[in-house]
C-alpha positions, -999 to +999 in steps of 0.1 A: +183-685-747+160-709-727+158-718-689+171-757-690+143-779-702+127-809-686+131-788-649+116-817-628+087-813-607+091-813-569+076-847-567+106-861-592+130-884-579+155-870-600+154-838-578+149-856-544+154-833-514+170-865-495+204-859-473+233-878-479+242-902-452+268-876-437+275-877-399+291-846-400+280-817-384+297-787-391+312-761-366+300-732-382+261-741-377+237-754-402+266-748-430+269-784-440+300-778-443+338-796-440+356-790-410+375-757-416+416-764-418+441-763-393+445-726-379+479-722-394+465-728-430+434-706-422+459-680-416+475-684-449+441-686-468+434-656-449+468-637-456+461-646-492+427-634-496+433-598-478+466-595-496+484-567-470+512-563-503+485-547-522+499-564-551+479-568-583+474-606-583+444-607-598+445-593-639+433-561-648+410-567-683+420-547-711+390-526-704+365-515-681+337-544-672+307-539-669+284-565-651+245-564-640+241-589-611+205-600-619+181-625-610+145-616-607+139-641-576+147-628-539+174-643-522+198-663-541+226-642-531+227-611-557+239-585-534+261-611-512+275-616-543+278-580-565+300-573-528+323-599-519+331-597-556+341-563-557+356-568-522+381-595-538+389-577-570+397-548-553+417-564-528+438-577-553+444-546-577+414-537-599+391-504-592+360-513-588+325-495-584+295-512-573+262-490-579+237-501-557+203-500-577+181-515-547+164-493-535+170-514-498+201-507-495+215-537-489+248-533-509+254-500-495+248-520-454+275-547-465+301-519-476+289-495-446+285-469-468+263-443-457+228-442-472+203-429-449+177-405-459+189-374-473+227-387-483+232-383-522+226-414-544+221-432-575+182-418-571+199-382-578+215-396-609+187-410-625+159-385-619+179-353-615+206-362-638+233-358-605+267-368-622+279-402-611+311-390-594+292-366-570+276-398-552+301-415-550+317-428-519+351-446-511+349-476-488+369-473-459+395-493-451+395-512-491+414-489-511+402-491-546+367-496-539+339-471-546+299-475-540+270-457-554+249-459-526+209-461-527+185-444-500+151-450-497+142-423-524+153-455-548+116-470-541+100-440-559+122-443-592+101-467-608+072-443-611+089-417-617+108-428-646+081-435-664+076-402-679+116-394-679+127-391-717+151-423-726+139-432-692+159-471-697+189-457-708+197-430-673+221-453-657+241-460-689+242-420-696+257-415-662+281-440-662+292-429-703+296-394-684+316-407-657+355-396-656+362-424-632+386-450-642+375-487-632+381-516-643+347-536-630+318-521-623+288-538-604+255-529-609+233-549-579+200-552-597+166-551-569+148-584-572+121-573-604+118-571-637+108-538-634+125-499-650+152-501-624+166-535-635+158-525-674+184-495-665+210-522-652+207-542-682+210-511-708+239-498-691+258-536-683+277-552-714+276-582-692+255-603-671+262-620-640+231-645-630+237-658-595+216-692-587+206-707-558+211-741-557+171-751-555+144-762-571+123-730-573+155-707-582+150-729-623+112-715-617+116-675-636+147-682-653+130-683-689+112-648-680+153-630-668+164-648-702+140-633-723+138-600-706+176-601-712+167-607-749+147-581-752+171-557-740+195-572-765+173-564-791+161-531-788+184-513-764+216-531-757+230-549-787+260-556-768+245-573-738+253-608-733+249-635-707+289-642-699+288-658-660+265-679-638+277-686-600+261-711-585+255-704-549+241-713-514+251-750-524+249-773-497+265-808-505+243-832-479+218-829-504+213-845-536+191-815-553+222-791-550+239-820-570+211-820-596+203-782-598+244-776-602+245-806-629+211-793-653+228-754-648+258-770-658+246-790-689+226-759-700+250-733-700+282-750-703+314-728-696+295-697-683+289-717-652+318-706-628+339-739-616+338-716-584+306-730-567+299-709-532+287-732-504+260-728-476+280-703-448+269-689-418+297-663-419+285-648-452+252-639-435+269-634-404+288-603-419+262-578-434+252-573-396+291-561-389+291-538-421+317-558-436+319-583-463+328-620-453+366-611-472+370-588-443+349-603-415+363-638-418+387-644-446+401-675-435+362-689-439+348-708-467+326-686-477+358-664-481+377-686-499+351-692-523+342-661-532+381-652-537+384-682-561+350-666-583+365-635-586+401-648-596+381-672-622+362-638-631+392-617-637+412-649-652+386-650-681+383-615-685+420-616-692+421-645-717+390-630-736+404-594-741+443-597-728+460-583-698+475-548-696 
């Protein structure tokens, strides 16, 4: 599979970076976006999205998923994403573990899950062969929701797997191992092409490719694509591209237009209709230890994110069937 041809260049008026004529400024700074609804239908959208019943609204799949959120470029909104996924599914009755194979940390910040120096992690399991459920955490206050934390040990993996026998193949062992039943697991890949993201990709059956809606977030997609390939071919038969998510799309310009319309003609229905906009409370809510489902549900970023993970677990039902 190919990056979408004919990318234009930054010069191309077919990617302009002009601003619609658009007098709005939204409240919620620098956002670009509408004006949020009236406070009683925030407080429904809000109701909604943290479901207090603890119903299961969203479907179950027939089997455990297993997604690598991967994009080799830095900040398109991989860990925003692998969390206020998992966030939302969880909310709504699926178990879900995200594995946090950064070795920032920045997953394990926006679920406050411990992972200073010195706390157990997915480091453990891949080098010392640690089982999976002995590093695992529960995330207060989101029942159903487990994270693999990673410390700052993570940074040293790289080097040190490389002369660990099966050394691509550690992270799917542990989670073969693992007695834990989920139905979703995320694996938040660091922003390389490196051992750590070959690990994620070997143990994943699926891929989940967050973009940014810019120009240079086209630029690196043909080297992801074939270093998915290449997994595909020699270590992961079963590994296959199934979701993009556009994201950080803000409407006054006409580039997000374009970027969403070439992703869109290139990969046809993988491309989530769920599109996540430009919103200052999704970067507002790392800083609180929270995902924006719990720091501002009533938000669009909230909203948005809800309506990618119903479309997620929608799919995933039609594909393999409900239980």
């Amino acid at each position: 599979m190919e990056a979408p041809s004919g990318t234009p260049t930054s010069g191309s008026g077919a990617y302009s970076d002009d601003v619609d004529d658009d007098p709005y400024v939204s409240r919620e700074a620098g956002t670009g976006e509408p004006d949020d609804p009236p406070l009683a239908m925030e407080a429904m959208r809000a109701v909604q999205i943290l479901n207090p019943s603890g119903q299961v609204t969203m479907p179950r799949p027939a089997r455990r998923r297993i997604m690598g959120v991967a994009n080799q470029k830095g900040g398109v909104g991989k860990t925003t994403t692998a969390v206020n996924l998992a966030v939302a599914l969880a909310l709504h009755g699926n178990r879900v573990l995200v594995i946090d194979l950064d070795p920032q940390g920045n997953a394990s910040t926006g679920l406050n899950v411990p992972h200073h120096a010195g706390v157990p992690d997915v480091y453990d399991c891949l080098i010392d062969s640690v089982p999976l459920a002995e590093v695992t955490q529960p995330v207060e206050g989101i029942p159903n929701l487990y994270c693999v934390p990673a410390t700052i040990d993570l940074a040293g993996a790289e080097i040190e797997l490389v002369s660990v026998v099966a050394r691509e193949s550690r992270l799917a062992r542990a989670i073969a191992a693992d007695p834990g039943e989920y139905d979703y697991i995320f694996i938040d890949c660091p922003p390389s092409l490196g051992l750590l993201t070959v690990n994620a990709l070997v143990a994943a059956e699926e891929v989940l490719i967050p973009i940014q809606c810019e120009y240079y977030a086209l630029e690196g997609l043909n080297q992801l694509l074939s270093n998915i390939n290449l997994v595909k071919a020699h270590l992961n038969p079963a590994l296959e591209v199934t979701t993009i998510l556009l994201t950080m799309y803000d409407r006054r310009t006409r580039l997000a237009d374009a970027v969403e319309q070439d992703v869109r003609n290139h990969f046809g229905d993988k491309v989530l209709n769920a599109v996540i906009p430009r919103n200052v409370r999704v970067s507002e809510a790392p800083s609180y230890g929270q995902s924006v489902m719990t720091y501002d549900p009533g938000s669009r970023g909230a909203t948005s994110y809800f309506e990618a993970a119903q479309e997620i677990a929608e799919r995933g039902a039609k594909v393999e069937g409900a239980r």
